[in-house]
N, C-alpha and C positions, 0 to 999 in steps of 0.2 A: 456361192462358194465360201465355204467355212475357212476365216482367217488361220492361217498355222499359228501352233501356239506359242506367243511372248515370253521366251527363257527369263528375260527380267520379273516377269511378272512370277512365273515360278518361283522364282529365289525368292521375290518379296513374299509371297503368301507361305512360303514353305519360314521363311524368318520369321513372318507377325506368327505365326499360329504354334511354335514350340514354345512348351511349357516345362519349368525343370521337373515336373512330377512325373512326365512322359519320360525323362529319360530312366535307361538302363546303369545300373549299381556303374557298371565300367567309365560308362561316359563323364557320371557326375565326378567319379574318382578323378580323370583324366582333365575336368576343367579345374580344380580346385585345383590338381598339381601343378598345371602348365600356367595358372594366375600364378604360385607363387613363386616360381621357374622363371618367370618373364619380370616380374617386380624385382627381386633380387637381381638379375641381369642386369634391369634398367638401375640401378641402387648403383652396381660395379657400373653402368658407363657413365655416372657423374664424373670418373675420374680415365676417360679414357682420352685418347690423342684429339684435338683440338676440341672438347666439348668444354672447358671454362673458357676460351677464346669466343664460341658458337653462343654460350649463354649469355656472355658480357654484350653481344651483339644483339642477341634477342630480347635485352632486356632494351633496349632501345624502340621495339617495336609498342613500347606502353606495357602500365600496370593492370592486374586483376585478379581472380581470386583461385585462380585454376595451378594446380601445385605440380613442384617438378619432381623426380623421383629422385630421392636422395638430397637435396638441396631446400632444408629447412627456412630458408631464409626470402625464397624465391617465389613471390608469385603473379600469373599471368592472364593475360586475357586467354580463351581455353582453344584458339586456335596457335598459339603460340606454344601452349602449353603441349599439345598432342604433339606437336613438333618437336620439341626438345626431349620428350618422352619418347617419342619413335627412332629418333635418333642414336640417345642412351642406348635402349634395348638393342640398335643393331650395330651400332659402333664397334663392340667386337668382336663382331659373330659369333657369339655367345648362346640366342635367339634360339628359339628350339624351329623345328622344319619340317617341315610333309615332305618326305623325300620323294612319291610318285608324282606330286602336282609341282617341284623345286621351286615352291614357296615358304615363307617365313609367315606364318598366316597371322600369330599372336602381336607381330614389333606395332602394325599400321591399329590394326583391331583396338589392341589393348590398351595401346597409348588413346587412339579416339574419346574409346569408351570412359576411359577416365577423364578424361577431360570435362566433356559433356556430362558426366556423373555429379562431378563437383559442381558445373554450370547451371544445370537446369531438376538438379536432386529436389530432395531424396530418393535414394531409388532402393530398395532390399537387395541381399544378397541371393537371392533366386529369381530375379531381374535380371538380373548383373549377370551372371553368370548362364543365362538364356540366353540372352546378349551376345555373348561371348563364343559361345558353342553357332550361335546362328551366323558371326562372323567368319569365324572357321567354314564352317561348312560351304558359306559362300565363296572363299578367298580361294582353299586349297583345289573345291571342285571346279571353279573356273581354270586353275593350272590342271588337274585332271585333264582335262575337256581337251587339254593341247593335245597332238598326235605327232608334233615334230618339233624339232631343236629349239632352245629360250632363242626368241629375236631380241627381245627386251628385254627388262630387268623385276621379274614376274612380283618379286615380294613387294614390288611399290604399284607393279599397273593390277594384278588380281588384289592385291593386297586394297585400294582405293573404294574397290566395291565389295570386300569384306566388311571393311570399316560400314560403308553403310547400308549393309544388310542389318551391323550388329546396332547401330544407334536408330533404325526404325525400329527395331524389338524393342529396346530401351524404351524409345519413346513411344512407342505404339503409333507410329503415325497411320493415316490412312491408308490405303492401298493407292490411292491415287498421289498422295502427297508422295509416299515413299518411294515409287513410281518419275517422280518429278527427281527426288535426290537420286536414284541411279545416273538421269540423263545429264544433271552438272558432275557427277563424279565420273561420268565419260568425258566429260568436255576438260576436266581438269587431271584425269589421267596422265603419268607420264610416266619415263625411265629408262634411261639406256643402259645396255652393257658398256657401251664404253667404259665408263668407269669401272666396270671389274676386270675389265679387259687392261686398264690402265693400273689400279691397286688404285684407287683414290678414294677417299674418303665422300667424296659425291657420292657414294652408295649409299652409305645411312643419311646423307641427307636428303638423296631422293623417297626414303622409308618416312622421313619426317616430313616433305612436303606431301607425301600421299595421307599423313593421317591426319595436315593440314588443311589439305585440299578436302575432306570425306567433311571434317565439321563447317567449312565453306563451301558444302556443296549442299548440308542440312539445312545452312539458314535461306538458301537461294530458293528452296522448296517451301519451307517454311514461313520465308517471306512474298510466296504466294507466283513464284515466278514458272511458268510452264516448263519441261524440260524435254529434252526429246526423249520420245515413247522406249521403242527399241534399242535401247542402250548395249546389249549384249551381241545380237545377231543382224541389226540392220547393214548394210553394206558399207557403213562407214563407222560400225559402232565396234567395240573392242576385240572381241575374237577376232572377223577379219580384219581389223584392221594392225594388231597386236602377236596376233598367231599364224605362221604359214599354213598351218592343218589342225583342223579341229572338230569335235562330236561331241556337242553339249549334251545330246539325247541319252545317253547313258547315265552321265552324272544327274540329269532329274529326273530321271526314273528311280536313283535312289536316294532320291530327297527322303527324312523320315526312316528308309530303312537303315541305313549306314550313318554314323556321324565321326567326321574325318578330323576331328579333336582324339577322337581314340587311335588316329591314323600317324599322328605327331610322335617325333622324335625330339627324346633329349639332346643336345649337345654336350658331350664332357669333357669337350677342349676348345678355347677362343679360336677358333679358327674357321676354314671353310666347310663344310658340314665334307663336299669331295674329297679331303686331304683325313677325313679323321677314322678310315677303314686301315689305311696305309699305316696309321700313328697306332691302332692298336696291333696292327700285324706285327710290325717293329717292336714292340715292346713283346710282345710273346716270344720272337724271335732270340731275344735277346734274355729275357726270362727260364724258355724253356729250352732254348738249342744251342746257349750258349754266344750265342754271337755278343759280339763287348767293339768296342769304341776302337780297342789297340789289335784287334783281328777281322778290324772292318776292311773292306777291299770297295764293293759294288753293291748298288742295292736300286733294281727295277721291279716296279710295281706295273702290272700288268692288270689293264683294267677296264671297264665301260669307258665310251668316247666324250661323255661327259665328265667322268673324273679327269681326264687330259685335258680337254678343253677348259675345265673350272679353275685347276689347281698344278696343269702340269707345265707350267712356266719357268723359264731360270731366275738365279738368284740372280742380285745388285748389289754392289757396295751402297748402291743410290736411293735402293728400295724404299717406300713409306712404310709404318707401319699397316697399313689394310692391304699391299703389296703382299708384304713377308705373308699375313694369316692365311693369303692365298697362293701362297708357293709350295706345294708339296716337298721338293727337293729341302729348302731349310728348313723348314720343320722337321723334317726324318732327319735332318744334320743337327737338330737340337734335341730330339729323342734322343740320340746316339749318343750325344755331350751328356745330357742334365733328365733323361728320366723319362721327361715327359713334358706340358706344354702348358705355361700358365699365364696369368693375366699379366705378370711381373715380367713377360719375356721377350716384350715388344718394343724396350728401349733402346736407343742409339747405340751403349756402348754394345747391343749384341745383335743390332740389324748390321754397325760396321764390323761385326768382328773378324779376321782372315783366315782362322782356324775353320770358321762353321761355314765361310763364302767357300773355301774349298775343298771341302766335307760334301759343301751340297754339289759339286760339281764332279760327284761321284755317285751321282741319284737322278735319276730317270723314271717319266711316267711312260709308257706305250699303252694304246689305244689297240682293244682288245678286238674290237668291230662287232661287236656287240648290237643288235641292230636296235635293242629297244633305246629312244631318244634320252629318256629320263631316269635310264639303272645307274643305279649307284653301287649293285655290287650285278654276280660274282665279282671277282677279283683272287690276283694273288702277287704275292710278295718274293721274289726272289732275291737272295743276297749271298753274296759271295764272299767265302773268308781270304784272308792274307796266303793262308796255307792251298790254296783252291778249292774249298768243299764248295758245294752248293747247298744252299738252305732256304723251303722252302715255307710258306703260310697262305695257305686260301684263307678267304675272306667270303662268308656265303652269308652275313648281315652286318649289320654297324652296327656299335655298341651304342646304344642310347636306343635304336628303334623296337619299333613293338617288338618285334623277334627276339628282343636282345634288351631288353629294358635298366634301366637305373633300377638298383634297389630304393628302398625308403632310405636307409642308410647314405647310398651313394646321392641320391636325390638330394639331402639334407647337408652331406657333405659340400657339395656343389655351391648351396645356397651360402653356406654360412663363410666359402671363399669369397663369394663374390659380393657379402655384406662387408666382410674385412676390407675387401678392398675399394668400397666406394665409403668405407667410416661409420659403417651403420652396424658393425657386429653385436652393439649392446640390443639392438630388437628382435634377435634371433629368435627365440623363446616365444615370444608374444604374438612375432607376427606368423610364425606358424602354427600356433594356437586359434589365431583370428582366420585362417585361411579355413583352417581344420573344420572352423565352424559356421563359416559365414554365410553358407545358405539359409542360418537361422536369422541373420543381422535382418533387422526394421531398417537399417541405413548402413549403405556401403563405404558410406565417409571416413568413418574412423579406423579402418583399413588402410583408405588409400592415401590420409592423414599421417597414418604410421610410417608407410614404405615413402612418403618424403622426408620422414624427420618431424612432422610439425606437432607430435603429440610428446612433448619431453615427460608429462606426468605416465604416459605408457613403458615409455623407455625406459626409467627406473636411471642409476648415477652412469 
């Protein structure tokens, strides 16, 4: 009787064996953009809510050479390093998303990969970026595979075996070694909802012990330790143990033909990726039908049972900030104030403020009963003026997703926000110039040199 076939082993063989010449024009577009989508990210969370309190502690953990993003002065042994990098990137949910698989596949991957880049380099920039897309593919199609509601907190438990999917490519390990890294990156798997459930900042640092855990799960393999076989489908390995319902057989069947980096959505507001259908309806609303601040009355967004569930929470005078980015209510109370929703908007004076606490207690998610577990639209917007009218906005994609994509304009825009705000807007220029081209780079270093600061002769005064 012929063994059924090892979904780990799939992934691993389907990772070692892509090459960047294999991929299609779109694909390769879509890794370059979503590296410099995720750097710039990780740049703006050197300066987000407790990450200099998080670094002052990690630097306690020892010196070494593995660099942190935005923070020129800082360097780490590289499991230390992938952490404070995974961190950064999701600290303000910033992060770009598979919204079918409701993963973050880039924050655990990308922080990994760099890490290990600097550790155990040179590597070329079509390495790298093999690496990277084979992360993806692993991370978002393991969330695919789910068939019923997040138990866990998927961007840190799929996200774990992203990560080393993408540092076997890197590395080329064997198939048996790479084989060995899945079964410590099950063993070191972990993630709760609670903490989104709570607004707490243990989210991104469960994203940062997952991309900790992926390079502690490389060297356990690599230092020659057995690991267990069946990591994905044994009866106590991640799917059942992770997922209530699941069918991994689909997603390897389109190993090679699909790559779910072309699948990834921009984010182009700090917040919950469920709250940002709502944030663009409201502004159309207000845009094109006239609705304003001083003829507001009521405003329910009517929508999949995971946008309630994610984001449709009440406000807090008490709220933290990772609370607030996932409160749909104040956010559309801050649309309504100030525009729109930016990195600058997550301060005390405007998490307590009583104008926007009682704005949002005029705003409602309802759960549409939608039966797919993982829609993030239809949707629609209903708001009510002072005067009675009703005013209405569907929502039949989010802005950032394929359907709906960022221009190169809005994409660049984006970046050069979020260098402002983590200090780094003088490498603007350079490091999209370096990204433009880096599938040609012999060495991925002085890339990943730049997006921390550590090359001042690139940077220019």
């Amino acid at each position: 009787m012929n063994e059924p076939v090892n979904p780990a082993l799939s992934l691993i063989d389907h990772a070692l064996g892509l090459d960047w010449s294999d991929f299609p024009e779109p694909v390769r577009t879509a890794a370059k953009t979503f590296l410099h989508d995720t750097l710039c990210v990780g740049i703006a969370g050197v300066n987000a809510p407790y990450a200099a309190a998080l670094r002052a502690k990690v630097k306690g953990w020892g010196d070494g050479a593995c660099s942190v993003l935005g923070d020129g002065a800082l360097s780490l042994p590289a499991p230390s390093a992938a952490f404070l990098n995974a961190f950064q990137i999701h600290a303000q949910e910033f992060d770009c998303v598979h919204e079918p698989a409701v993963v973050h596949p880039l924050s655990v991957v990308a922080a990994a990969l760099i890490a290990e880049a600097e550790r155990s380099g040179p590597y070329d920039g079509r390495t790298f970026l093999a690496a990277l897309v084979a992360g993806v593919d692993v991370a978002a199609g393991l969330g695919v595979a789910a068939t019923t509601p997040l138990r866990f907190f998927r961007p840190a438990t799929a996200g774990i075996f992203g990560a080393a999917a993408a540092l076997a490519r890197l590395r080329q390990l064997p198939r048996d070694v790479a084989l060995d890294l899945f079964g410590y990156a099950l063993g070191f798997a972990s993630g709760t909802m609670q903490a989104h459930l709570e607004g707490k900042p243990a989210l991104p640092v469960q994203v940062g012990n997952a991309a900790r855990g992926a390079i502690a799960a490389l060297d356990m393999a690599l230092a020659g330790l057995p690991g267990p076989q069946r990591s994905i489908d044994g009866p106590f390995a991640y799917l059942p143990l992770f997922e209530s319902g699941f069918d991994v057989a689909p997603v390897l069947a389109d190993l090679g033909r699909r790559y779910r980096i072309s699948e990834v959505s921009w984010k182009p507001f700090p917040t919950g990726r469920a709250a940002q259908g709502a944030i663009v309806a409201l502004q159309s609303l207000m845009r094109e039908q006239g609705l304003s601040l001083a003829n507001f009355d009521q405003l329910v967004y009517r929508a999949p049972p995971l946008i309630k569930r994610l984001v449709g929470r009440p406000a807090s005078a008490t709220m933290t900030p990772a609370y607030a980015r996932l409160c749909l209510p104040w956010l559309a109370a801050l649309v309504l104030t100030r525009g729109s929703v930016g990195l600058d908007d997550f301060g005390q004076d405007r998490l307590g403020d009583p104008a926007l606490l009682a704005l949002a207690d005029r705003i409602t998610v309802e759960d549409d009963g939608n039966p797919d577990p993982a829609a993030f639209v239809p949707a629609v917007a209903l708001a009510r003026t002072l005067a009675g009218d009703l005013l209405r906005q569907t929502v039949t994609a989010q802005f950032g997703s394929p359907a709906w994509p960022l221009s190169p304009t809005q994409h660049r825009d984006k970046a050069r926000r979020c260098l402002a705000f983590g200090g780094l807007l003088a490498i603007d220029d350079r490091l999209a110039a370096m990204i433009d081209g880096c599938e040609t780079m012999p060495d991925i270093l002085p890339l990943l040199r730049l997006a921390a600061g550590k090359t001042p002769e690139l940077v220019g005064d």
